[in-house]
N, C-alpha and C positions, 0 to 999 in steps of 0.2 A: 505564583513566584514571578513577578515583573522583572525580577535579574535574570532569572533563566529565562526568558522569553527573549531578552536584550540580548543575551548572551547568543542564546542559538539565532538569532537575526544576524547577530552582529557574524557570526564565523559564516553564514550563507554570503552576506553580504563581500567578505573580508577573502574567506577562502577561496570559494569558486572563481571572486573575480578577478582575486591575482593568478590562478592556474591558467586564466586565458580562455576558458570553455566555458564561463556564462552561465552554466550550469543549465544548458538549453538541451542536452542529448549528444548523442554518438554523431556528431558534425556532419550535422543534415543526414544521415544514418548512411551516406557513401562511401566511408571507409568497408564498412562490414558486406552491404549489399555487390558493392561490385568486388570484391576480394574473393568471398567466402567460395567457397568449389561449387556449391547446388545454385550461386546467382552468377556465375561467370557469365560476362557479358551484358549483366541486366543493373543499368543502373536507376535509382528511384530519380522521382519527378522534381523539380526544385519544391521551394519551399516558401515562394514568394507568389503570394496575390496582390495583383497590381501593383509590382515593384516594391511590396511590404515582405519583408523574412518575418512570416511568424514564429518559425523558430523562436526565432531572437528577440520575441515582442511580448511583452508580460501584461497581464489582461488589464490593467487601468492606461497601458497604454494602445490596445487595440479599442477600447471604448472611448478614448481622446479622438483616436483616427476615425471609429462609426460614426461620431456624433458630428466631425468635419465632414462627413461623406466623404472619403476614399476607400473607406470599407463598408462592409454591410455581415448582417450575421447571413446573409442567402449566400455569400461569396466564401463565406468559412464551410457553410453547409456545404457546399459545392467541391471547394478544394480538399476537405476530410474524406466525403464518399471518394471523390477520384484517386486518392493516394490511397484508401484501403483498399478500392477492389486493385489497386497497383499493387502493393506491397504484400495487403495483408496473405496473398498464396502462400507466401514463403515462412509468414512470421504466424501467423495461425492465433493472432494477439485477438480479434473482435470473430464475435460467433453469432453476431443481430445487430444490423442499422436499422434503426427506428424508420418505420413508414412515414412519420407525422413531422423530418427533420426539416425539410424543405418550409412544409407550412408553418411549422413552428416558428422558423427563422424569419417569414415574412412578417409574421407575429409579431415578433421580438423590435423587427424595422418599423413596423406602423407604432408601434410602443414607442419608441426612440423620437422618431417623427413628432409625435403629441409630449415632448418634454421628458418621458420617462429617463432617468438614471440608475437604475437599481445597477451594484456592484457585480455584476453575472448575467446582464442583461443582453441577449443573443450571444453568449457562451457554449462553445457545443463542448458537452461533457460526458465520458465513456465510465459509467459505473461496472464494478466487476458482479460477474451472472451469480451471485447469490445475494445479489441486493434487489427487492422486488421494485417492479419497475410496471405501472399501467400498461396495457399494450403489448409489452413486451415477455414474453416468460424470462420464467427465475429457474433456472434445474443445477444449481451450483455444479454443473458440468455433468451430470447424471441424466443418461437416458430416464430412468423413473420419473424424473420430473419435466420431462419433457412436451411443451404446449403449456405448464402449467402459468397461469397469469395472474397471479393477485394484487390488488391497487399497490400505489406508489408505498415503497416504505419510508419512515416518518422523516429519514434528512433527503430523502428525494422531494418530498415536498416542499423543505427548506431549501433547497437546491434552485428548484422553481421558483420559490416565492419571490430569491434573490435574484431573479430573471433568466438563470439558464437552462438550456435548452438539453435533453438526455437525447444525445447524437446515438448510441449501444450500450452493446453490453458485452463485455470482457471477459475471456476465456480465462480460466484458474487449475489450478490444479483441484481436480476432482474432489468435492468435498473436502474442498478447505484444504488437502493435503492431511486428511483425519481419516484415510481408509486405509491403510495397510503403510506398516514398516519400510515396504521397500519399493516406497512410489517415486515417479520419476517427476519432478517438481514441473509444473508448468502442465501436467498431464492430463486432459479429462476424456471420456466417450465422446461428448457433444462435439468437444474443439480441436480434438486431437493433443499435437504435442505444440508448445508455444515456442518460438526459437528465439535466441538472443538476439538484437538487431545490431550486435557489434560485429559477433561471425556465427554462422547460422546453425552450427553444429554448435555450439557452446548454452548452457543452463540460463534458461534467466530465472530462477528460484521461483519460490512460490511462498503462500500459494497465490496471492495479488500476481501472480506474470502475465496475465495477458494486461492487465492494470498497467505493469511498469515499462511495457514494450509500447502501450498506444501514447504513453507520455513520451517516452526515448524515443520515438521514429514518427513522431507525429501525424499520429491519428483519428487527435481530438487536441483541444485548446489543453482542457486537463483530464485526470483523469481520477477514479473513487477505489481504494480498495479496502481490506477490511485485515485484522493481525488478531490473532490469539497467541500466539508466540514467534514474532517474526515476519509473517507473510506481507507487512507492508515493509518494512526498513529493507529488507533481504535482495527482495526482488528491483526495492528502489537502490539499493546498491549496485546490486549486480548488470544495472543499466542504465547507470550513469544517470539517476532523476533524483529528485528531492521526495523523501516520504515524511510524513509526521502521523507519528503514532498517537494519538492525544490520549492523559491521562482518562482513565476510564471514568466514562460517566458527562465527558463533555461533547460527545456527541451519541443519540439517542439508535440501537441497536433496535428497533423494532421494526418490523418487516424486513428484518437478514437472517438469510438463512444460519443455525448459529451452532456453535461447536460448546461454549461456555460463556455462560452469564456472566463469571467472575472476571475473565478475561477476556473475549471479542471487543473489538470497536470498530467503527470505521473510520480509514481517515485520507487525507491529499495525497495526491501523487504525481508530482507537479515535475516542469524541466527548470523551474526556475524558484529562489524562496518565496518573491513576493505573490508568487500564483497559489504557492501555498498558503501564506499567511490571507490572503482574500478569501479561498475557496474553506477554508477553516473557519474561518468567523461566520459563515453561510451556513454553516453546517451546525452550528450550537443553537440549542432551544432546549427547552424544558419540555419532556416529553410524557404524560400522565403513564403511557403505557408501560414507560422504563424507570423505576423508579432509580436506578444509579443518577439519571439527570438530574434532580432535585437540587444534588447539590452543589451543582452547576450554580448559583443562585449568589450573584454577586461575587462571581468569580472569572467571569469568560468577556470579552470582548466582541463584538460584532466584524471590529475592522482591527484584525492585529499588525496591519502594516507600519501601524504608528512604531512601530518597536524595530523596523528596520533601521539603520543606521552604520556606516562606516565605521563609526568611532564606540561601539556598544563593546567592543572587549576591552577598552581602556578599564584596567583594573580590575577584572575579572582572572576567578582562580578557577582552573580548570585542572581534574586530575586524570592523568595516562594513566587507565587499568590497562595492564601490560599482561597479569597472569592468564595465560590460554588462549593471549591473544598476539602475543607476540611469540618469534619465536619460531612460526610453526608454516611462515611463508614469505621467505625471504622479499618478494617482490611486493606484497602487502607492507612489511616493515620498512620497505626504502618511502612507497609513498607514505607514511604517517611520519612516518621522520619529518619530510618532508612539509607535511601540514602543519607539525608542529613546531619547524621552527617559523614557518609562514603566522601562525596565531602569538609568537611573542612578538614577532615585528611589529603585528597589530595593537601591543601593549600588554595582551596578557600575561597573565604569571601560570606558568602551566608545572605541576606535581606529578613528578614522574615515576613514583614509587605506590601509585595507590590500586589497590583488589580491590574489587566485590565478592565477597564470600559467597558464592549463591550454588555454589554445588550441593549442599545438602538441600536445598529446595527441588535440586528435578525428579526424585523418585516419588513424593508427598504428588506434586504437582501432573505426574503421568498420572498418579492412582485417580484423584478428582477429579482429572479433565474427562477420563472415561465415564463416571458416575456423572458428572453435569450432561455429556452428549448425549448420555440416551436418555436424562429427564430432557434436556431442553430439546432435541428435535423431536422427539414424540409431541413436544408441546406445540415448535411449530408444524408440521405435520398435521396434526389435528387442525388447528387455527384456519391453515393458510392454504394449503394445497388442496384442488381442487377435487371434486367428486372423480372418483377411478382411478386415483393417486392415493401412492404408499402413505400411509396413516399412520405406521410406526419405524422403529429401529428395524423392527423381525419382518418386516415389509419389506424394507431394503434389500436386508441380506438376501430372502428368499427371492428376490426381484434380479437380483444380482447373480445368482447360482442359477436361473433362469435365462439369464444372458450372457453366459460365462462368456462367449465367444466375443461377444463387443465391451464388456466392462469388467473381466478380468485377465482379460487376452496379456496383458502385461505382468502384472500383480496380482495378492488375492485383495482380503478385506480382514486381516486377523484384527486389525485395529475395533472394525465394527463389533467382530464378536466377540473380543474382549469386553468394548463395551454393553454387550447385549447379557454379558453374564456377570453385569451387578446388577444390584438390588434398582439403580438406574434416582434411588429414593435421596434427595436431598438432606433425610433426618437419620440416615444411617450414621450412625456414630463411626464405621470405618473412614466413613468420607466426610463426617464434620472433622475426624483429626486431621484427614489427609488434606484438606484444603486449607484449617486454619494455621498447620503447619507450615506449608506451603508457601502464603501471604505472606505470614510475619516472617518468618526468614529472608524472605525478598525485601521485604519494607525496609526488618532492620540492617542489611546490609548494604542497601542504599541511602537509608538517613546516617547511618551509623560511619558511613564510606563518608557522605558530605559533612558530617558535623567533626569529625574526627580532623580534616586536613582544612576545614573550612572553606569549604569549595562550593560556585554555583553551578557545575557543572562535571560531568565524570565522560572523560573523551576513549573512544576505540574505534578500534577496524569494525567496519558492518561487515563486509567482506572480503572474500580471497578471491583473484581474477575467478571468471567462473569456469567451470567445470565442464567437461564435456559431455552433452548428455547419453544418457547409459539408459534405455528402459527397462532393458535385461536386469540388472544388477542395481538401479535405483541412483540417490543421490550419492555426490560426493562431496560431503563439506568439507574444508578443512576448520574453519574456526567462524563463531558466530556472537554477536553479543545480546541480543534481543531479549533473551529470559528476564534479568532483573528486573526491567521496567514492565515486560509482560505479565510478568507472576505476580508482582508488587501493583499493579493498575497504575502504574505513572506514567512517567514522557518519555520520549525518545523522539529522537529526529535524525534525520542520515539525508548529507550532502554529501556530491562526486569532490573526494579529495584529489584526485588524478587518477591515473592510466598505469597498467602493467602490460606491455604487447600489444597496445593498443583495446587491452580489456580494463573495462571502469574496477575501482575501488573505493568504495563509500566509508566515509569518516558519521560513526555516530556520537550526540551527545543524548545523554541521559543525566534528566532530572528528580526531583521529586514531587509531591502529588501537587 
């Protein structure tokens, strides 16, 4: 869908730039750091190497400035490690800098030196810890996986190939946010709790949060996180960054640690759109191991920046899903207001009467997601994790009631033992209805929402300023839009539409596949 592509360029482009924030993060993140009560007094390091605001500098233009020699990728490597062992005490966003960042970087400069240009080329890039990473362990926040290091998974390789550098790895909410009801977003054993970099008590969702805080406070040039429902747009909300959720299948899910086949992906988590549209096109390949990539195949682009553009909502309809999304936080509704009359100025025609029907899809979609977790981590488990590492779901658990003290000190795990007591079997007829239920509801209420008002686009709140975090008692959302396109495997994307209290609130657009 090249209009939807145009479309959601064109409101990065259109919205962010007239809000005045660049869509670069929490303004140099000193508002939150020196305000908040636990940094009184402490404020973070600027944000300029050699008189450059990377901030404010989106990767085809720090690759203009390496190849002028005013930058170097050693000088990025440099400035990222000095602002995390700065910041990261408070913000608990990275839980591993790679030993090999340094040499990488020199790498990358003698590459540069001999002509190279690859798009991503001394990029330092912070994948979230349940994407396998060489050298580095993967324990999706889980003491059980802990040391464990299996080779690069398949778009870290693409990552690479595109020439950037895996600066860490990024704290999440424990197992994806797939272990118990009443977990506290951002939360794992490994990384502790992640805090918002707006104010330091407040949620940066999950389960991508250590992901959306190394983009928002600048940790890494960009950053990788992964969504089964939500965990990328949410936490890219709630912190003020750009997430794109790509329809499923356009970038390859192998070697990630996984919750659901039908649903996981990985994807950008940028401060800016054009860092997402670059780091996106890096990330697509045909992956033999995944078979959803296949049909990627004359459909994906390498460089979607072509699609950025000023003038990309001239004549694009866009429709305001309003039901459950308005209404329910006053200070959320003033900024979308606000966005929306900001996207007719830009030319569009925005429909401000349009639903996605997709509440009969969440009960189908809880039943299956349980049956896919305990087929597919038993399967990666098996695969990946190394010798004297949990092997199954019943591994976990009992691994976990083992360490009650450090990994359920919070919460329990009812999620796991829900899912420990299906059948776990893909051909179970409970869970072919409950999945293909699931889909098609999602599908047809998002093709059904676009073909109805004739829209290339269906606009909402991603989120409500956030929430203060509660370990005790878990999350507090108030309203979220992420399901449709999550359930359905299509698109979504979330830009910073502006500020409530000085806390982000992210405008999503969802398309279809």
């Amino acid at each position: 869908m090249a209009r939807f592509r145009a479309v959601v360029a064109g409101v990065g482009v259109g919205v962010i730039l007239a809000t005045g924030t660049i869509g670069t993060g929490p303004a140099l993140a000193a508002p939150a750091l020196a305000s908040a009560p636990v940094a009184e007094g402490v404020r973070p390091p600027s944000t300029r190497v050699h008189g450059i605001d990377v901030d404010r500098t989106t990767i085809p233009q720090l690759q203009r400035l390496m190849t002028a020699h005013r930058l170097s990728s050693v000088d990025l490597v440099r400035f990222y490690v000095a602002r995390i062992r700065t910041l990261n005490p408070k913000l608990h966003a990275v839980v591993r800098v790679s030993s090999t960042a340094l040499a990488d970087a020199r790498v990358a400069d003698r590459a540069r030196a001999h002509g190279d240009r690859r798009p991503l080329l001394g990029i330092p890039v912070i994948v979230k810890d349940n994407i396998d990473t060489t050298g580095m362990p993967t324990t999706a926040g889980s003491l059980a996986l802990a040391g464990n290091t299996p080779p690069d998974a398949f778009i870290v390789k693409r990552l690479k190939r595109a020439g950037a550098l895996v600066l860490g790895k990024a704290n999440l909410s424990e197992w994806a946010n797939f272990r118990s009801t009443q977990s506290s977003s951002g939360w794992s054993a490994v990384g502790g709790q992640t805090n918002n970099p707006y104010v330091l008590d407040r949620n940066p969702c999950g389960s991508s949060s250590g992901s959306a805080v190394v983009a928002a406070a600048d940790l890494a040039t960009v950053a990788v996180g992964t969504e089964t429902d939500g965990s990328i747009v949410c936490p890219s909300g709630q912190n003020g960054v750009v997430g794109v959720k790509p329809t499923l299948g356009l970038a390859s899910r192998d070697g990630i640690v996984p919750i659901s086949a039908q649903q996981d992906t990985p994807g950008p988590i940028t401060r800016n759109v054009t860092d997402a549209a670059v780091v996106l096109g890096a990330m697509t390949g045909v992956d033999r191991r995944d078979p959803a990539t296949a049909a990627q195949k004359g459909h994906v682009y390498r460089d979607y920046t072509r699609f950025l553009g000023s003038r990309s909502l001239k004549g694009a309809r866009i429709g305001v899903w309003r039901a459950g999304n308005f209404g329910v936080s006053p200070e959320t509704d003033a900024v979308m207001q606000r966005a929306i009359v900001r996207l007719k100025a830009l030319g569009a025609t925005v429909v401000d009467t349009t639903d996605i029907p997709i509440d009969p899809a969440y009960g189908p979609e809880g039943t299956a997601l349980l049956y896919e977790f305990k087929h597919d981590i038993n399967a990666y488990l098996h695969r990946f994790a190394g010798k004297g590492y949990p092997k199954t779901l019943a591994d976990l658990i009992a691994f976990n009631k083992a360490h009650a003290g450090q990994e359920l000190r919070w919460f329990g795990q009812e999620t796991f033992e829900q899912a420990q007591a299906t059948s776990g079997s893909l051909t179970d007829p409970a869970y072919v209805k409950a999945r293909s239920d699931a889909t098609s509801i999602a599908r047809k209420a998002i093709d059904g929402t676009l073909r109805t008002y004739r829209l290339d686009a269906v606009l909402a709140p991603t989120n409500s300023p956030a929430w203060t975090t509660d370990l005790i008692n878990g999350d507090h959302f108030l309203l979220g839009s992420s399901s449709p396109a999550a359930i359905a495997g299509y698109a979504s994307l979330t830009v910073q539409a502006g500020y409530s209290h000085g806390l982000p609130v992210g405008m999503s657009l969802i398309g279809g596949r």
